[in-house]
N, C-alpha and C positions, 0 to 999 in steps of 0.2 A: 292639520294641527301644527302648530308656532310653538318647537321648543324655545324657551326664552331665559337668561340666564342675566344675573347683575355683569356691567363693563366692571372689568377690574378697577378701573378708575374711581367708582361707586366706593369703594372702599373705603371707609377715611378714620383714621387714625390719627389723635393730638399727641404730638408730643411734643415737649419741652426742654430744653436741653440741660442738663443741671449741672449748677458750680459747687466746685466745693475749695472750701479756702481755709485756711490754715491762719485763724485771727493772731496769733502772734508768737507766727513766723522767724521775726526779725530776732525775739529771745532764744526761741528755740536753736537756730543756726548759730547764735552766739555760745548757748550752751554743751551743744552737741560739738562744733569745734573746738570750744575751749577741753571739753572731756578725752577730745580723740588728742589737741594735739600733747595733753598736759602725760598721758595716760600710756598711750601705743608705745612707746618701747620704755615701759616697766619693767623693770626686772626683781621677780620675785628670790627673797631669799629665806633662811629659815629666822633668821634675826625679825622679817618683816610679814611672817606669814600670816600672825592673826590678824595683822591691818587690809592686808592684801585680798584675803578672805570676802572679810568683812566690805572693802570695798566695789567686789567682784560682784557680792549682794547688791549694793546700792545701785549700781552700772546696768544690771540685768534688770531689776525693779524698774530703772527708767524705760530699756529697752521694752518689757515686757508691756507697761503704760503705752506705750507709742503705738507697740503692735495692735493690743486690746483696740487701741480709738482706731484703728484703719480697718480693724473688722468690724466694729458697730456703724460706722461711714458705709463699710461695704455692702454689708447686709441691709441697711435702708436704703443704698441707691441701687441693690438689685431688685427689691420685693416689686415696683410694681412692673421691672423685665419680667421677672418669674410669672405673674398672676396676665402679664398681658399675652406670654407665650402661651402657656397654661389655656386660656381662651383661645388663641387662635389654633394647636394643635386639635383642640376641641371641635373647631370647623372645619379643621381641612380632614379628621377621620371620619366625621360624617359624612363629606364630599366626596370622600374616596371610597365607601362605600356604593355609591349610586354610580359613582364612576366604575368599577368593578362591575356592577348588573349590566349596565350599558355597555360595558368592554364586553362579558359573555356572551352577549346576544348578536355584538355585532361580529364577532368572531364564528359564530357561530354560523352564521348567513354567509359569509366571507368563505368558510370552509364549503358551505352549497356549491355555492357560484361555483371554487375553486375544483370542486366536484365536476360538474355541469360542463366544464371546460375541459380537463381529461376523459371524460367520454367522449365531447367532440375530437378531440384530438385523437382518442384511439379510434375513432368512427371513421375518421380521415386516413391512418395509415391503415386499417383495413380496406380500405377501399382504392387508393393508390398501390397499396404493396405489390398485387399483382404486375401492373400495367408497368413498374422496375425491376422484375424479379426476383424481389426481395422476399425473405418470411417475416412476417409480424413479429416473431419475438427478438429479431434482428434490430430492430428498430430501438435507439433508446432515448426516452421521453425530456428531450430538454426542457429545465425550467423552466426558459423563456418564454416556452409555447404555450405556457398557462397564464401570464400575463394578464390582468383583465386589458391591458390597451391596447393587445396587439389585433392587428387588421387581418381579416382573412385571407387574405391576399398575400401578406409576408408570414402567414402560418403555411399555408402550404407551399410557398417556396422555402422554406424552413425544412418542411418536413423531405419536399422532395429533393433539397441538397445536398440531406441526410444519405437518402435513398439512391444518389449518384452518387456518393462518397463510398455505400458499402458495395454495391453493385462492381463500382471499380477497385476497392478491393478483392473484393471476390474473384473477378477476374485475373490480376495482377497473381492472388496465390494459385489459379487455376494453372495459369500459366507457369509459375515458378513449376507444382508438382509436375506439368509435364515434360519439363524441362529436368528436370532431377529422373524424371522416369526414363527417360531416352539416355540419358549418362549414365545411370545404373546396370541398361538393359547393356548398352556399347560396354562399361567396363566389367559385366557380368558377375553383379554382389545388388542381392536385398533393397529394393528402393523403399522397404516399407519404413524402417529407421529414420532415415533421411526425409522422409515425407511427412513426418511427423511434428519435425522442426521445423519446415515449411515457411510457419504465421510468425516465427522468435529469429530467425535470421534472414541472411541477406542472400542472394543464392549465390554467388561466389563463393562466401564463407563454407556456404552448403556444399558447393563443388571441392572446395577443399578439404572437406570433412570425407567426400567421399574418397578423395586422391589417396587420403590419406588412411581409409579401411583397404581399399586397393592394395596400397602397401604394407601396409600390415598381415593382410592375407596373403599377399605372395610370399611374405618373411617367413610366414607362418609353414609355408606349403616348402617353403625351399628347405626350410631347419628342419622337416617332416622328411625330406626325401635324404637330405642330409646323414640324420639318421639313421633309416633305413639303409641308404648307400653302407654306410659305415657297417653295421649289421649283417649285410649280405656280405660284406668281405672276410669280417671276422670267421662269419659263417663257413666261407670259399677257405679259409686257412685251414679249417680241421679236416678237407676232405683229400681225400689223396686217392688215385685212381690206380685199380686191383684188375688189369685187364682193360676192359671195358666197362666196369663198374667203379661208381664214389663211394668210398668207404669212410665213414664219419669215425677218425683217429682217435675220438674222445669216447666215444659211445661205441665206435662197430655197427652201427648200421648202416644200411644200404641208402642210398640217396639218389636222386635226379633232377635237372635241372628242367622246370618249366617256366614260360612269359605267361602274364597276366596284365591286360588290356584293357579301356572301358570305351565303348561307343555311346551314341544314339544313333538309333537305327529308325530311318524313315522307310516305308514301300506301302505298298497294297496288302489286303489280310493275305492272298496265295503267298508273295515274296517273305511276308515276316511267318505266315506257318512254316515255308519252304526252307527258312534260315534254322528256326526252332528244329525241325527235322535233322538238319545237316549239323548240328551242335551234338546235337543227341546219339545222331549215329557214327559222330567219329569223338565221341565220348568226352565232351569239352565239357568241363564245370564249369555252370553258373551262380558266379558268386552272389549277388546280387543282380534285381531284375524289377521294374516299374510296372505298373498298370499298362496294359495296352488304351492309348486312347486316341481317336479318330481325329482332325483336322480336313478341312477344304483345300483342295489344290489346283490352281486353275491352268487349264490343258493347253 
């Protein structure tokens, strides 16, 4: 079937260009300047006002003549613009009508295809994702790649350029977290924090984020002992020794001095029951105490 349509050229239109002319002109000009120049700087007074009045009517009267003819002129040389627009909006809303049906349909088909072409493309990175150790939802759907013109050939170098871009991503932060994980373990503080930031910074930045809880935590541990330092002295001031015995000056009780220590303790289950025993039988308090748990150690 031969859609077929008029060439715009087809179109034809007469027009004529129309004059319009001012038959006598030549009084007019004479008139209008003799009024402006006889007229414009009057000055009105009360001696002269009922003339003044009076001729302010006659001036306007002429003006108002003049006006009326330039809109009876106008309105006959717009009527047959009006009546000829008037028709041709009349064609072009019908045209644009059939052009709207035709737009829907072809739009409609357009979205198909445009369909048809994201399924191959998620067809395709299912089936590559593997073979780059990518996951499918990693992947994200450039526009380009639905293109009706693009060739198969630069769609799947498309997609797989994608798929070497995240792949080496991935590896780049695999790397960074192992890298923060060995700095954590050496300056022994949390690498989960710091592993977190990973994807948003730079790992220097990182390394300094950690330097910098490092020192925090030691400020923290030292103002902690600080304290306590301070505490056990105030402490050591109130006691005064009655014999062999601390006598607490403030209170009157009895007191003695013990250390308290914290290990980790590795051995064999006999070595760590044998420790437990020797705690217990020379009467040592456990303040705190972990889970026993088992590791590999090679001989």
């Amino acid at each position: 079937m031969t859609n077929e349509v008029m060439n715009v050229a087809d179109i034809q239109v007469k027009f004529v260009e129309s004059e319009i002319t001012i038959e006598n002109k030549v009084q007019l000009d004479s008139m209008v300047n003799t009024v402006v120049a006889k007229y414009k700087d009057l000055i009105v007074t009360e001696a002269t006002l009922a003339d003044d009045k009076r001729l302010k009517a006659d001036i306007n009267r002429l003006k108002n003549a003049m006006d009326d003819e330039r809109k009876r002129i106008k309105k006959a040389y717009n009527e047959p613009l009006v009546a000829f627009e008037a028709q041709i909006k009349e064609y072009v809303t019908a045209i644009e009508g059939v052009v709207n049906n035709i737009d829907e349909g072809v739009k409609y088909y357009e979205e198909l295809q445009r369909q048809e072409r994201l399924e191959n493309v998620k067809t395709l990175i299912a089936e590559m994702a593997p073979n780059y150790g990518v996951a499918i939802e990693e992947v994200e759907i450039q526009d380009g790649w639905l293109i009706k013109t693009i060739s198969n050939k630069k769609l799947v170098d498309g997609i797989a350029g994608t798929m070497n871009d995240i792949q080496a991503q991935k590896k780049a932060l695999a790397d960074k977290i192992e890298t923060i994980s060995k700095y954590c373990a050496k300056c022994e503080i949390d690498p989960e924090p710091f592993i977190g930031t990973a994807a948003r910074f730079e790992i220097m930045d990182i390394m300094q984020q950690i330097d910098n809880a490092v020192a925090a935590k030691q400020a923290k541990i030292e103002r902690e002992k600080a304290k306590a330092d301070a505490a056990l002295l105030a402490k050591k001031a109130t006691l005064q020794h009655v014999g062999e015995k601390l006598v607490d000056s403030e209170t009157g009780t009895l007191n003695h001095i013990e250390q308290q220590i914290t290990f980790t303790i590795q051995g064999t289950p006999e070595q760590i029951n044998g420790l437990a025993w020797y705690l217990t039988k020379n009467q040592l308090k456990t303040l705190s105490a972990s889970e026993r748990t088992e590791i590999i150690v090679e001989d």
